[in-house]
ZADO-1210 file (C-alpha; in nm, 4 decimals, padded with zeros to 6 digits):
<atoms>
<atom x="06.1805" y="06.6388" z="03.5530" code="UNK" pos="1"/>
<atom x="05.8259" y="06.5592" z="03.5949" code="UNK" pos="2"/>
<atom x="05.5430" y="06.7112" z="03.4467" code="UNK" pos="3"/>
<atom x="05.5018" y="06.9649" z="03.8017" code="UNK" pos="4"/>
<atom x="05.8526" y="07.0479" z="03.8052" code="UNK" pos="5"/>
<atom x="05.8174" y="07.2547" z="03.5084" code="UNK" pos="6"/>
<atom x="05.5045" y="07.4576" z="03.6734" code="UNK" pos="7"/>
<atom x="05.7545" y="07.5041" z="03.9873" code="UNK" pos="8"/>
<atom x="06.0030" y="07.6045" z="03.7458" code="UNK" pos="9"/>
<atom x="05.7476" y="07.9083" z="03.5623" code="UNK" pos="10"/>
<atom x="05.5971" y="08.0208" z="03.8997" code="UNK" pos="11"/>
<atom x="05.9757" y="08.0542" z="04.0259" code="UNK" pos="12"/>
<atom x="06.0345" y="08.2704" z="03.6989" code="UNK" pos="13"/>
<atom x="05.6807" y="08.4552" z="03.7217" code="UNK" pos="14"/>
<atom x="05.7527" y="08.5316" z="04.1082" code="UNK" pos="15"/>
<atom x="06.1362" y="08.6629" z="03.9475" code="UNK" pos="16"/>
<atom x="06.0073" y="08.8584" z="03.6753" code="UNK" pos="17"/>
<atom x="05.7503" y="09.0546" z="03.8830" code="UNK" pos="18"/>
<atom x="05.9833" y="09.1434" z="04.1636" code="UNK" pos="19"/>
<atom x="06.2224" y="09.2952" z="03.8855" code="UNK" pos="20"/>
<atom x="05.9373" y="09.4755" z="03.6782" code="UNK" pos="21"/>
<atom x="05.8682" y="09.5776" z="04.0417" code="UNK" pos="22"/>
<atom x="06.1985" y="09.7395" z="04.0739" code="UNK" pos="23"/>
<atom x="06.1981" y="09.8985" z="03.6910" code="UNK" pos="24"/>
<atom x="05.8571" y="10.0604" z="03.8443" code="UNK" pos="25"/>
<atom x="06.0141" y="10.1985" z="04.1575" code="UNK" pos="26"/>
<atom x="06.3627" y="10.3422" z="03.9508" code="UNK" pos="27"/>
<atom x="06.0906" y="10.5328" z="03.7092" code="UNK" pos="28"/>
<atom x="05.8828" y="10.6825" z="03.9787" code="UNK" pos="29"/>
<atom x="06.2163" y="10.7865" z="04.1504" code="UNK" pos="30"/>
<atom x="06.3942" y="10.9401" z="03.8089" code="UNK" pos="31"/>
<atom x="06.3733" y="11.2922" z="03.9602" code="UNK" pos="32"/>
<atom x="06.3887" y="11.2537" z="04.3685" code="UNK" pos="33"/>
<atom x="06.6899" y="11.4171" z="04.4304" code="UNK" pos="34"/>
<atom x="06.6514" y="11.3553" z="04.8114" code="UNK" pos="35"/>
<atom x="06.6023" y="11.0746" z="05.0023" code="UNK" pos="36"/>
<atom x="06.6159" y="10.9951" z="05.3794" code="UNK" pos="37"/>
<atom x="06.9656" y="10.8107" z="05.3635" code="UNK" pos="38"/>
<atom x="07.0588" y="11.1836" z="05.2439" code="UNK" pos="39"/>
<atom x="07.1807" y="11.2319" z="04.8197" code="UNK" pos="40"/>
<atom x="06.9413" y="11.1766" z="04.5128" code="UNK" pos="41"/>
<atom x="06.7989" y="10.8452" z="04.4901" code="UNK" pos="42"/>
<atom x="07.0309" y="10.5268" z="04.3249" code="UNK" pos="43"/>
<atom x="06.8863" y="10.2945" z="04.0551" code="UNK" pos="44"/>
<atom x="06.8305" y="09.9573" z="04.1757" code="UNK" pos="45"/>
<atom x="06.8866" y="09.5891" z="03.9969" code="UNK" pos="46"/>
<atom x="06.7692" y="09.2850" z="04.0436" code="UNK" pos="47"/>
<atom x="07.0526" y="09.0026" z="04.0514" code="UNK" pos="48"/>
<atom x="06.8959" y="08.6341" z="03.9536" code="UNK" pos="49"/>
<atom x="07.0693" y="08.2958" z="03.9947" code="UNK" pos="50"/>
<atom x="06.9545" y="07.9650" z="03.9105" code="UNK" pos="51"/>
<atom x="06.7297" y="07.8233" z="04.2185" code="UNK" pos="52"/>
<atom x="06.8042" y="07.4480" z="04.3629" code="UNK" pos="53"/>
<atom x="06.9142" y="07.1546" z="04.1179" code="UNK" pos="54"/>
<atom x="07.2305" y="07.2195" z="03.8986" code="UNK" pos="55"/>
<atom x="07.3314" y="07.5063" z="03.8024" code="UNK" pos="56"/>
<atom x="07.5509" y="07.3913" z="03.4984" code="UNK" pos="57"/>
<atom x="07.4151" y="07.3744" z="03.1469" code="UNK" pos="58"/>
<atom x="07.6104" y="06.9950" z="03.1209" code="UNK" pos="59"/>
<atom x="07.4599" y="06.8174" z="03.4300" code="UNK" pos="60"/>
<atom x="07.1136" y="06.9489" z="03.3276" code="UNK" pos="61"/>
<atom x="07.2060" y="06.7875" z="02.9759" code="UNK" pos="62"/>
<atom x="07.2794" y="06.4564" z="03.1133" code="UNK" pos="63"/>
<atom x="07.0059" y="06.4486" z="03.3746" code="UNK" pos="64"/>
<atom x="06.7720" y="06.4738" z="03.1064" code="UNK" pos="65"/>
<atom x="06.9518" y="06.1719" z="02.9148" code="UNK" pos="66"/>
<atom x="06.9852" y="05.9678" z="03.1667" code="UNK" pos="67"/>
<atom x="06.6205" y="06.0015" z="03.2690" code="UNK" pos="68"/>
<atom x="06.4435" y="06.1295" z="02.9400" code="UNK" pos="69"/>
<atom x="06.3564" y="06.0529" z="02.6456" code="UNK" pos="70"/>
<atom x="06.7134" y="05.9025" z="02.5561" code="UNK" pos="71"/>
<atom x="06.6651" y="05.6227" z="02.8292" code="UNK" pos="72"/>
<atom x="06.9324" y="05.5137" z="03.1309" code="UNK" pos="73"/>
<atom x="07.2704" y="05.4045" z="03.1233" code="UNK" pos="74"/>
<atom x="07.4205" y="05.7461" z="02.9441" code="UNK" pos="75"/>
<atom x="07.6256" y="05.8389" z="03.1932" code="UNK" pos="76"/>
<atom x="07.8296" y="05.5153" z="03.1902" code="UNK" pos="77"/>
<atom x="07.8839" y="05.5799" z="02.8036" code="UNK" pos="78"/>
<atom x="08.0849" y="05.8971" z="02.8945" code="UNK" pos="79"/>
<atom x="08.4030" y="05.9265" z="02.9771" code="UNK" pos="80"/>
<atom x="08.5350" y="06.2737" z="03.1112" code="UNK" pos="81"/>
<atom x="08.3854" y="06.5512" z="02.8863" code="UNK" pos="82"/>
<atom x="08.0508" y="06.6364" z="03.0103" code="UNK" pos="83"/>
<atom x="07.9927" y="06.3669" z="03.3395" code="UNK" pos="84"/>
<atom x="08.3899" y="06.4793" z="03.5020" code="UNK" pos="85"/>
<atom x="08.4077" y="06.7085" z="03.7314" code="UNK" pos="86"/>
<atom x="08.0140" y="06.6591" z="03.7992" code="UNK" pos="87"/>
<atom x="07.9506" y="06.5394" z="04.2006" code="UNK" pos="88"/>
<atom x="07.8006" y="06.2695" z="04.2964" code="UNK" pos="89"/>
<atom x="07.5890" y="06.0624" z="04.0265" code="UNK" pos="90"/>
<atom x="07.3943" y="06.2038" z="03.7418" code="UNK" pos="91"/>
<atom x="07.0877" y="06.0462" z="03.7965" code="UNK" pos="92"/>
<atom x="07.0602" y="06.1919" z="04.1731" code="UNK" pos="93"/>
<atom x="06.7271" y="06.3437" z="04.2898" code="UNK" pos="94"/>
<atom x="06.9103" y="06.6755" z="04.2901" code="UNK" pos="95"/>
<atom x="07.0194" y="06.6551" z="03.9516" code="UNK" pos="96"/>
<atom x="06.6635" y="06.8264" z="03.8356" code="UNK" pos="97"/>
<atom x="06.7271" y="07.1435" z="03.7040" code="UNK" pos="98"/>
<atom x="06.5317" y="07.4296" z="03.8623" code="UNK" pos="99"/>
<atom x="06.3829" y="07.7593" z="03.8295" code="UNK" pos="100"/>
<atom x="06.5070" y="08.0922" z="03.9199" code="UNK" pos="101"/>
<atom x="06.5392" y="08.2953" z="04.1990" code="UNK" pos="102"/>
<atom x="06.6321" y="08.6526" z="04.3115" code="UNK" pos="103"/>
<atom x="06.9281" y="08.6794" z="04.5664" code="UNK" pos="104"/>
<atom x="06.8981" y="09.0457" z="04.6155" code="UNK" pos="105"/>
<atom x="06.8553" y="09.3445" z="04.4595" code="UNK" pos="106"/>
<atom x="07.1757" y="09.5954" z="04.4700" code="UNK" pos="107"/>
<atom x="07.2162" y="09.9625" z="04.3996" code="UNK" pos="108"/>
<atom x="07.3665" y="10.1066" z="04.1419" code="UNK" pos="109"/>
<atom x="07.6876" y="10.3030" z="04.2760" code="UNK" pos="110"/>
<atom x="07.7348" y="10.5384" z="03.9615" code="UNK" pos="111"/>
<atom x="07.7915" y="10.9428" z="04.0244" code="UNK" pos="112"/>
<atom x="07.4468" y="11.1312" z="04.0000" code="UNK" pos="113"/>
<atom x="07.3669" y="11.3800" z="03.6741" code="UNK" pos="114"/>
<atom x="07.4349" y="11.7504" z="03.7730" code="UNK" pos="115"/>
<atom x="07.2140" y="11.9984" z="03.6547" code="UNK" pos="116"/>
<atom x="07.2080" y="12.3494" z="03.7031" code="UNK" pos="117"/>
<atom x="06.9488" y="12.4907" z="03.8817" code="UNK" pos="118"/>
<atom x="06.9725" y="12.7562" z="04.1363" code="UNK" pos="119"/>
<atom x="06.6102" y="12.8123" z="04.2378" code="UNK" pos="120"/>
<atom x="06.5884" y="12.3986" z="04.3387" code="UNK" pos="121"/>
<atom x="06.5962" y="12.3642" z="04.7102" code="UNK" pos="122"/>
<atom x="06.8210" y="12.0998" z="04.6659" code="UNK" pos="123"/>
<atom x="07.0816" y="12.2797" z="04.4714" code="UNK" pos="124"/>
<atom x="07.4356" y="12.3197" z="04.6322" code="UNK" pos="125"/>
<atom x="07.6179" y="12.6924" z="04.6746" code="UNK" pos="126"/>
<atom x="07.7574" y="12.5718" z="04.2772" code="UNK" pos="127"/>
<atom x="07.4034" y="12.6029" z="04.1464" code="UNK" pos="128"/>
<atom x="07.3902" y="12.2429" z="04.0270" code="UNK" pos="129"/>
<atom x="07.1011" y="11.9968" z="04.1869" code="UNK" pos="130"/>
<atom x="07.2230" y="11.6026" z="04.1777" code="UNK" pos="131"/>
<atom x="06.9943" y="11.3710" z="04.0471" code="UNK" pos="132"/>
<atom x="06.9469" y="11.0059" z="03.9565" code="UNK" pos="133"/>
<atom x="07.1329" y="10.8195" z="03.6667" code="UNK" pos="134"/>
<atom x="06.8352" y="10.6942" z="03.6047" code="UNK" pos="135"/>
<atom x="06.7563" y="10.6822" z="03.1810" code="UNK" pos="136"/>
<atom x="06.4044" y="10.6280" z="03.1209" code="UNK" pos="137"/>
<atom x="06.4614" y="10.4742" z="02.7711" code="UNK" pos="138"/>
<atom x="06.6489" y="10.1453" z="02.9871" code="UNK" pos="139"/>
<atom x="06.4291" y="10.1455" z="03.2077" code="UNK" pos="140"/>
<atom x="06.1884" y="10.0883" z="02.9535" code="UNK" pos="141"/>
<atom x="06.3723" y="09.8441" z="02.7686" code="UNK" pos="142"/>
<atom x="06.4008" y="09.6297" z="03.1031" code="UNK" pos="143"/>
<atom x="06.0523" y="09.6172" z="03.1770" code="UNK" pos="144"/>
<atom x="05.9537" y="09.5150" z="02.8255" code="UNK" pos="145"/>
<atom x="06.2063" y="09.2528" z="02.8720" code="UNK" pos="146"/>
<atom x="06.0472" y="09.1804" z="03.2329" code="UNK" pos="147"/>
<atom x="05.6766" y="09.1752" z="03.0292" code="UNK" pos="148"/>
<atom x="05.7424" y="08.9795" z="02.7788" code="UNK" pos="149"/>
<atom x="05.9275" y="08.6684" z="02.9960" code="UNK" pos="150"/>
<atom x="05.5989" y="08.7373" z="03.2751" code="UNK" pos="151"/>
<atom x="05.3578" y="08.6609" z="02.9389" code="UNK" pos="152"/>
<atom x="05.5975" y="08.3618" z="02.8312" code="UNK" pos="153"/>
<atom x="05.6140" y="08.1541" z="03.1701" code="UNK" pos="154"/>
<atom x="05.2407" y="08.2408" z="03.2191" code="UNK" pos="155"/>
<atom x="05.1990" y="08.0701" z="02.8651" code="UNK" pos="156"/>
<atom x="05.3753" y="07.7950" z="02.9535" code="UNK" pos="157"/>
<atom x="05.2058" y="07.7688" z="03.2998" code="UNK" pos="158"/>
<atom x="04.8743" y="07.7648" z="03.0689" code="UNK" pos="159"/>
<atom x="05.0369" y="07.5154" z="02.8121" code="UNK" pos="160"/>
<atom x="05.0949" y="07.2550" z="03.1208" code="UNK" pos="161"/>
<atom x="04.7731" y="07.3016" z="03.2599" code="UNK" pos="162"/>
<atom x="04.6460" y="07.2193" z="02.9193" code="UNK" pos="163"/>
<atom x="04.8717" y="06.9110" z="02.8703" code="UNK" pos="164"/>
<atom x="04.7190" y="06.7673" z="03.2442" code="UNK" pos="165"/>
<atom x="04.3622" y="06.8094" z="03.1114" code="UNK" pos="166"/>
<atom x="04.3907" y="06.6865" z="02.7747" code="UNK" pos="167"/>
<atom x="04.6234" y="06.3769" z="02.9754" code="UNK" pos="168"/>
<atom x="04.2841" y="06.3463" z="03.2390" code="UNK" pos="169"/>
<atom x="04.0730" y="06.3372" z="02.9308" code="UNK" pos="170"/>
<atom x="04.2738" y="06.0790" z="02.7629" code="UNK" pos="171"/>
<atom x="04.2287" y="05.8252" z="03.1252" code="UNK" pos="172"/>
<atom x="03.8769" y="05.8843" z="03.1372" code="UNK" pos="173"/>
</atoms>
């Protein structure tokens, strides 16, 4: 992977991680609609990543990097089956880069809404009870910490890069 990739890589994870804080932000705001125009309390919404162009497999990305890193050529003809069989194609293709991530959709949760009784709500039903949202702000939380904290690492390591090509520009001048 060249020194770029790994900026396409943390922008790919940056765009990711915003998109799913987005989501945390819109479940939150929706905890307590209990209609919405499809008809029924609102349903909490995921985000579903997958890993975005390159391999997807832990073991290519390993040899890709051995082949081409630090360890030199010629690894993959040092292995037989293990980690290179099953793999398509050669090792050393210009696929073989791993990439970044990528969101494939974002899918409602089907889970039964919380009853509550409440009468005077004009939602209720002839029972009393008013459906609302399975929606626990405490995970909710929890996910967009998690979404936070991996925006602030990539944007590190965006800033760590940018670093590396300056300090590499100063070094040629």
């Amino acid at each position: 992977m060249n020194l770029f990739g790994v900026m396409d890589v943390s922008a790919s994870a940056l765009k990711a991680e915003r998109i799913r804080a987005e989501v945390v932000a819109s479940n939150m705001a929706n905890a307590e609609t209990t209609r919405t125009p499809e008809g029924g309390p609102y349903q909490r919404h995921h985000v579903v990543f997958e890993s975005e162009g390159g391999s997807s497999s832990f073991g290519h990305s390993l040899i890709s990097q051995m082949n081409g890193g630090a360890f030199g050529g010629g690894f993959n003809e040092g292995l037989t089956g293990g980690l290179a069989s099953g793999l398509p194609g050669s090792v050393t293709a210009a696929n073989a880069t791993p990439g970044g991530v990528a969101v494939t959709g974002v899918i409602t949760d089907e889970s039964a809404p919380l009853r509550r009784y409440d009468p005077e709500h004009p939602d209720a039903g002839p029972d009393g009870f008013v459906a609302y949202p399975d929606i626990n702000p405490l995970t909710e939380m929890v996910d967009l910490m998690g979404a936070t904290r991996s925006y602030g690492m990539n944007a590190s390591a965006v800033q760590a890069e940018k670093n590396m090509v300056t300090s590499s520009l100063d070094i040629l001048k």
